[in-house]
C-alpha positions in Angstrom: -39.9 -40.2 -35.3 -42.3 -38.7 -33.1 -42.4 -39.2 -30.1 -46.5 -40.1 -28.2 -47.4 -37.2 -26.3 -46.9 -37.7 -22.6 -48.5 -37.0 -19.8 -47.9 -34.7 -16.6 -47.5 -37.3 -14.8 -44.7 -38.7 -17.1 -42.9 -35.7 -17.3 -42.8 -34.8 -13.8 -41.8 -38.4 -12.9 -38.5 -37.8 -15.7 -38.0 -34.5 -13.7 -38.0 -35.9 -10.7 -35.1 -39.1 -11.9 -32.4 -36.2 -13.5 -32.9 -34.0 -10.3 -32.2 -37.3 -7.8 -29.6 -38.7 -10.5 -28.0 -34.8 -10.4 -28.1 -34.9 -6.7 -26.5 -38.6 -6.5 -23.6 -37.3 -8.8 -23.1 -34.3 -6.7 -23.3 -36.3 -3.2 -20.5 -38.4 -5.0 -18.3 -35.3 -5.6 -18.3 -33.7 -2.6 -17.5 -36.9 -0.9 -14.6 -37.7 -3.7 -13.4 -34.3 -2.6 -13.1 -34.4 0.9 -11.6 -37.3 1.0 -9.1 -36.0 -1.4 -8.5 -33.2 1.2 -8.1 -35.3 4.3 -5.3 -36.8 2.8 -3.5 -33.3 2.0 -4.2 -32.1 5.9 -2.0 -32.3 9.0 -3.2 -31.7 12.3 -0.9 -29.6 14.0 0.3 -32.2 16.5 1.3 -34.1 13.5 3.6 -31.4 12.2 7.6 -31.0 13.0 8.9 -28.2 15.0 10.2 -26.7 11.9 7.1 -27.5 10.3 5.4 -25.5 13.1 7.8 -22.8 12.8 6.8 -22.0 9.1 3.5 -21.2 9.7 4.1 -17.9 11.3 6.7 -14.6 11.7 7.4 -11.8 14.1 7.2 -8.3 13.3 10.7 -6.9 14.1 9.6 -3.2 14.9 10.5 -3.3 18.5 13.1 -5.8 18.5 15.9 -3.5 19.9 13.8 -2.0 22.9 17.1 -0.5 24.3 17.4 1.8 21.2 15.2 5.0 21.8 13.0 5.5 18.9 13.6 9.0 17.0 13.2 11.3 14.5 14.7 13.6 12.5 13.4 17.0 11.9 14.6 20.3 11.3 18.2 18.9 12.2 17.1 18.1 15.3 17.0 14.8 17.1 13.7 14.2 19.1 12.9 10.9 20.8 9.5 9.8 22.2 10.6 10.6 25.8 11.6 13.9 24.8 8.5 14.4 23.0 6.5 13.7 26.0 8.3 15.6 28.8 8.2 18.5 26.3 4.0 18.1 26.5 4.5 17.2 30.1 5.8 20.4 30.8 2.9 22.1 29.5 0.4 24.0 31.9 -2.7 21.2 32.4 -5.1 23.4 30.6 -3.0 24.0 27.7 -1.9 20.2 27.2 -5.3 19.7 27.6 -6.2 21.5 24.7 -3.4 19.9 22.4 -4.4 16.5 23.5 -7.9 16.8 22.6 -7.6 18.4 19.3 -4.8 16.6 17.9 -4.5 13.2 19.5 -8.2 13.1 20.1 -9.5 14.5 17.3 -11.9 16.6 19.0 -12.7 20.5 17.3 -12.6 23.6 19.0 -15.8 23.9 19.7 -16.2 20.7 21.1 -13.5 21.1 23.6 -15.1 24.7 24.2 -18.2 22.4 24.9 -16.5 20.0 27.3 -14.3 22.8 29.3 -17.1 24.8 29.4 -14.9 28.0 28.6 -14.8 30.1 25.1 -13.9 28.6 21.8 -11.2 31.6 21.7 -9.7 30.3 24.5 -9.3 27.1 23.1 -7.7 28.1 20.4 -5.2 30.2 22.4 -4.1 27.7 24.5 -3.7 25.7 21.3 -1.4 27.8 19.6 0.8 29.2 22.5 1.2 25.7 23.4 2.7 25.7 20.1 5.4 28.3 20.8 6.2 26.3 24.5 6.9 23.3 23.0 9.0 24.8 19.8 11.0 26.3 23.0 11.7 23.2 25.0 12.3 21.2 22.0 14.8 23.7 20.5 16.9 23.7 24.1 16.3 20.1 24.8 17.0 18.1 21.4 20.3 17.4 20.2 21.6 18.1 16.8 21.0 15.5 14.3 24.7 14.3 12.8 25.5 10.8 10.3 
C-alpha cells in the first residue's frame, strides 16, 4: 500500500500532534511524580524528637576540653600551650620570621620584601629560631611514658 504523497502542510500538522501529545504525556509524569513525592516528605515540624535527632551528629574532636591536646615526639610530650610559650619566648623578629614562612606560607624573599631587611637575614633568624625552640622544648617538655 502506498501511501498518497502529502503535503507540508500535512506533515507539519502530524509534527505538530506527536510533539503536543509528547508534551501531554510528559506534563502527566512530572505531575504523577510529585505527587508520589509529597506523600514520602515530612516537614520538619511533623517529625519526632528522635526523628529530629537522626538527621544529624557531632564531631567528637573536642569533647574533653579539660584534656590538653599533645603529641608525641622524640619521647617527648609537647602540648599546644607548650608549643606556643616556646614561640612566645622567641625574640619578635625572629617569631616573626617563623610565623611567616611556615604558618603563613610566605618565602624568604617575600618576608625580605615586607621587613625590608636582607633575605640572609631572614633566613638566619629562621634557623636559629630553630636551635631556641629545640632548647626550651628539650627543658620544658616532659618525658613521654604508657
Amino acid at each position: 500500500m502506498n501511501e498518497p504523497i502529502r503535503t507540508q502542510w500535512q506533515i507539519r500538522c502530524a509534527f505538530n500532534g506527536f510533539c503536543k501529545q509528547a508534551l501531554k504525556r510528559e506534563a502527566m509524569n512530572a505531575s504523577r511524580d510529585i505527587k508520589r513525592q509529597q506523600l514520602r516528605e515530612v516537614t520538619f515540624s511533623d517529625l519526632s524528637p528522635q526523628e529530629e535527632n537522626q538527621l544529624f551528629v557531632y564531631d567528637q574532636y573536642f569533647v574533653d576540653d579539660e584534656a590538653e591536646q599533645s603529641f608525641v615526639v622524640g619521647g617527648k610530650e609537647i602540648t599546644a600551650k607548650l608549643l606556643a610559650e616556646a614561640l612566645h619566648s622567641l625574640p619578635e623578629e625572629k617569631r616573626e620570621a617563623v610565623l611567616l614562612y611556615y604558618f603563613f606560607d610566605m618565602s624568604e624573599t617575600e618576608i625580605a620584601k615586607l621587613c625590608n631587611i636582607p633575605r640572609t637575614t631572614v633566613r638566619y633568624r629562621r634557623e636559629s629560631s630553630f636551635e631556641l625552640l629545640k632548647r626550651y622544648l628539650e627543658e620544658r617538655a616532659y618525658d613521654y611514658t604508657d
